[in-house]
N, C-alpha and C positions, 0 to 999 in steps of 0.2 A: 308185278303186283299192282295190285289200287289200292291208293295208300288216300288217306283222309285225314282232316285234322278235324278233331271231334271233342266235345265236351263230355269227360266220364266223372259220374258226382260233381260236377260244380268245378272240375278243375280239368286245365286241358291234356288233350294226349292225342298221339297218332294209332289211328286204326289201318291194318294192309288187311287187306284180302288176297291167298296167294291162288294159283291158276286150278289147282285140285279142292279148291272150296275152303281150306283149313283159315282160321286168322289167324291176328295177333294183335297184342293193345301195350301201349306204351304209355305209359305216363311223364310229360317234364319231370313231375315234380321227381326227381332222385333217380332219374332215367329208366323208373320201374318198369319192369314186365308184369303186367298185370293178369292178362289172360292170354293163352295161348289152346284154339278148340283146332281139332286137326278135323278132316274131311266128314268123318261120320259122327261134327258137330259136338264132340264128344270134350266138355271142359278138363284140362289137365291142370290145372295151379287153383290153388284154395284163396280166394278171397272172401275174408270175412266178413258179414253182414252187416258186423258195428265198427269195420274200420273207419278210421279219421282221413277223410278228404279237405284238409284246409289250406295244404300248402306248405304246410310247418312242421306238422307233425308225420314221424316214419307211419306208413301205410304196412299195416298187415293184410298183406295179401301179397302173390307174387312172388318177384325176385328182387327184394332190394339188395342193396349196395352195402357190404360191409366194411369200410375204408375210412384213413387209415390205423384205426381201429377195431379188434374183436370183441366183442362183449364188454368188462367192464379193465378190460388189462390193459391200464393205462391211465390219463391223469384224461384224457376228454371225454364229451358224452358216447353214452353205450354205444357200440359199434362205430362211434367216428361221426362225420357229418355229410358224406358223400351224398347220403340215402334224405338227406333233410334242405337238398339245396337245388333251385331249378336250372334244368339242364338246356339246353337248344340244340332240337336236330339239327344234322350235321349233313347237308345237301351236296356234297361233296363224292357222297359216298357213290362207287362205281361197281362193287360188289353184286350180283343177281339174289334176286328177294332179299335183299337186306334193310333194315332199320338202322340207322346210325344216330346216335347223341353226343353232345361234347358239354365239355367243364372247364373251365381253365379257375385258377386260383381268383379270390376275391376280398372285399373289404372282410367279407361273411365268414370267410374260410381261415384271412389270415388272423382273425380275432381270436382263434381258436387255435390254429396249426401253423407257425411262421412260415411258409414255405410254399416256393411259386412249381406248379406242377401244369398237366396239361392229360385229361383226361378221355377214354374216348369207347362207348359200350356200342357195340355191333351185335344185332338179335339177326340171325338168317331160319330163314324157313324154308324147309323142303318137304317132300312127301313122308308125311308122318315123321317127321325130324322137327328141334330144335336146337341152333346152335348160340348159345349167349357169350360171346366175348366180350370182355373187359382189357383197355391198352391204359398204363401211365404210362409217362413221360417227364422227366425230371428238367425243368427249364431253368434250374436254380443254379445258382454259384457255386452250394455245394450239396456232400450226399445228404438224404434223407431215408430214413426205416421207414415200413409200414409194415401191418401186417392186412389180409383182406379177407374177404365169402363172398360168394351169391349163394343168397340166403337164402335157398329156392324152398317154396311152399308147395308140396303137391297136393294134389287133392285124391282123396283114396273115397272110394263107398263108403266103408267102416274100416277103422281101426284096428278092428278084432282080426279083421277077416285078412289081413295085411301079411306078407311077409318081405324082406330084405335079403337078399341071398349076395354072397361076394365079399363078404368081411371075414369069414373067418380064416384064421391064423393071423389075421392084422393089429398091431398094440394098439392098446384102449385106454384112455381114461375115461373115466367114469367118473363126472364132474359131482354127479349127486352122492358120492363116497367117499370122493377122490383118490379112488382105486384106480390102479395101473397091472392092468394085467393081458394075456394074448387072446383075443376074443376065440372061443373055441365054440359055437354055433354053428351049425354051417348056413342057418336062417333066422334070424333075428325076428321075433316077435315081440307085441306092443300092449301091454293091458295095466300100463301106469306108466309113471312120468317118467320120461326116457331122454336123457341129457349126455352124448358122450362124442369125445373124439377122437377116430381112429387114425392110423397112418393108412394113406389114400393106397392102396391096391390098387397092382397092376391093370387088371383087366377090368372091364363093366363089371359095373352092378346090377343088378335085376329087382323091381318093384313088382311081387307077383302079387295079385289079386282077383277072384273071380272073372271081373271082367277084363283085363286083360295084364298083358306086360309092360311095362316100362323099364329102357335100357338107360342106364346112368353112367355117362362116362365126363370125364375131366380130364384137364392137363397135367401134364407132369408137373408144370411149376407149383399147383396147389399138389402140395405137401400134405395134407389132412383132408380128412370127410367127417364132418360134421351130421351128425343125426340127433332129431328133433322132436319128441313130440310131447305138449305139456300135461296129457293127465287130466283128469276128472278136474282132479283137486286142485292142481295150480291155476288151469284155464278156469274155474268161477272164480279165479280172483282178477281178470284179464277184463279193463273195463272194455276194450274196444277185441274182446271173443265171445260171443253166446258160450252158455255154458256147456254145450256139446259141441263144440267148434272143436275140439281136440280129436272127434271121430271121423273128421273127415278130411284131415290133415297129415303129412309128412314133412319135414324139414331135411333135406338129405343137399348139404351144401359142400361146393368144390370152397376150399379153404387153404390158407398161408397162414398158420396161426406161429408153432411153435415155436419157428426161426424166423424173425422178422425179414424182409426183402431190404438188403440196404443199395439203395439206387446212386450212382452215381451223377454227375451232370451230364445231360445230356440222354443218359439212357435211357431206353424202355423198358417195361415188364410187362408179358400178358399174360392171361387165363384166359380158358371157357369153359362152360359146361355144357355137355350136350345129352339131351333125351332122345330118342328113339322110343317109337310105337311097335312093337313087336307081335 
């Protein structure tokens, strides 16, 4: 790959160009995947137009980091602070087309979470593929829980025109109800606010949409699949979403929510999530 270091909004990141024309864009800040176009230039991840480039603030757009917290199930900020702290590629890495970043614990981190860890997101790119891994590493004395996401933003044509196939028969909540029941769909459609989390099924998922498919698969260790989308109504109240940012978006994220991951010393735990162009 040809890989660059580049400035996107005002803040730094690496850009690859892989050998079949496709890219990919990485931001330090929270080791985001910001865009990812495969060969027929074709953008796959929704980055919003009034997201926050400052350094500080989680960037909507992409794939940020949900670690080691999910939303607000817990005593730290929303999702944790993985996605809020700047990363450093990681030149080490010996993997073909790959991207590496690392983290290691900090004044930043410990102010917030006591606990010394070692962090490490691998993006590979293939033909009409992407693979997003996420590695902890527990360096501390003792264990520590987390729970985690990649919080992957896709980006769809419309909303309307969207379907989800591969959930049904998988247990749901339904956070906007807080209904628990066995999703019986066999394709999930989107035409208001859509907040829920399933238990991760075995096989891909499938994003169909006029212009094409997209394959959703994850690892066994993420336990949950999280699906996203906020609705007319919520997203005008989103300072950093145009008010039609919700039709061109999906949130379909590889997740460890329910059962926390309790890491021992010395352990690791990883995820990924992978896309496929179909």
């Amino acid at each position: 790959m040809e890989i660059t270091a580049i400035d996107f909004r005002g803040q730094p990141a690496v850009h690859a160009v892989h050998a079949d024309g496709s890219t990919l864009t990485v931001a330090l800040h929270g080791a985001q995947v910001l865009s990812w176009t495969t060969a027929d230039r074709a953008e796959r991840f929704y980055i919003s137009p009034r997201a926050v480039f400052d350094g500080k603030t989680a960037i909507r757009a992409g794939v940020p980091i949900c670690w080691p917290q999910f939303n607000k199930r817990g005593m730290l900020p929303k999702h944790g602070f993985m996605r809020n702290l700047p990363w450093e590629r990681d030149l080490s890495v010996t993997t073909p087309d790959t991207l590496a970043f690392r983290l290691h614990d900090s004044d930043a981190s410990r102010a917030l979470w006591p606990h010394a860890f070692e962090a490490r997101l691998e993006a590979t790119l293939a033909a009409d593929q992407l693979r997003i891994a996420l590695a902890l590493t527990n360096i501390d004395s003792a264990p520590w829980a987390f729970a985690a996401a990649l919080h992957s933003y896709l980006r769809v044509d419309d909303i309307a025109d969207v379907r989800l196939e591969g959930l049904q028969g998988a247990s749901r909540w339904d956070s906007l109800r807080d209904d628990r029941h066995v999703e019986t769909a066999p394709a999930l459609r989107f035409d208001a606010e859509f907040d829920s989390v399933y238990t991760a099924p075995a096989e891909p998922l499938r994003l169909v949409q006029p212009s094409g498919t997209l394959q959703i698969s994850q690892s066994a260790s993420c336990t949950e699949t999280v699906v996203w989308n906020p609705g007319a109504e919520l997203c005008a109240t989103l300072p950093d979403m145009p008010a039609d940012g919700y039709r061109h978006m999906l949130c379909v994220e590889a997740a460890r929510i329910d059962e926390q991951v309790l890491l021992a010393p010395g352990a690791q735990w990883q995820c990924w999530q992978q896309l496929d162009v179909l």
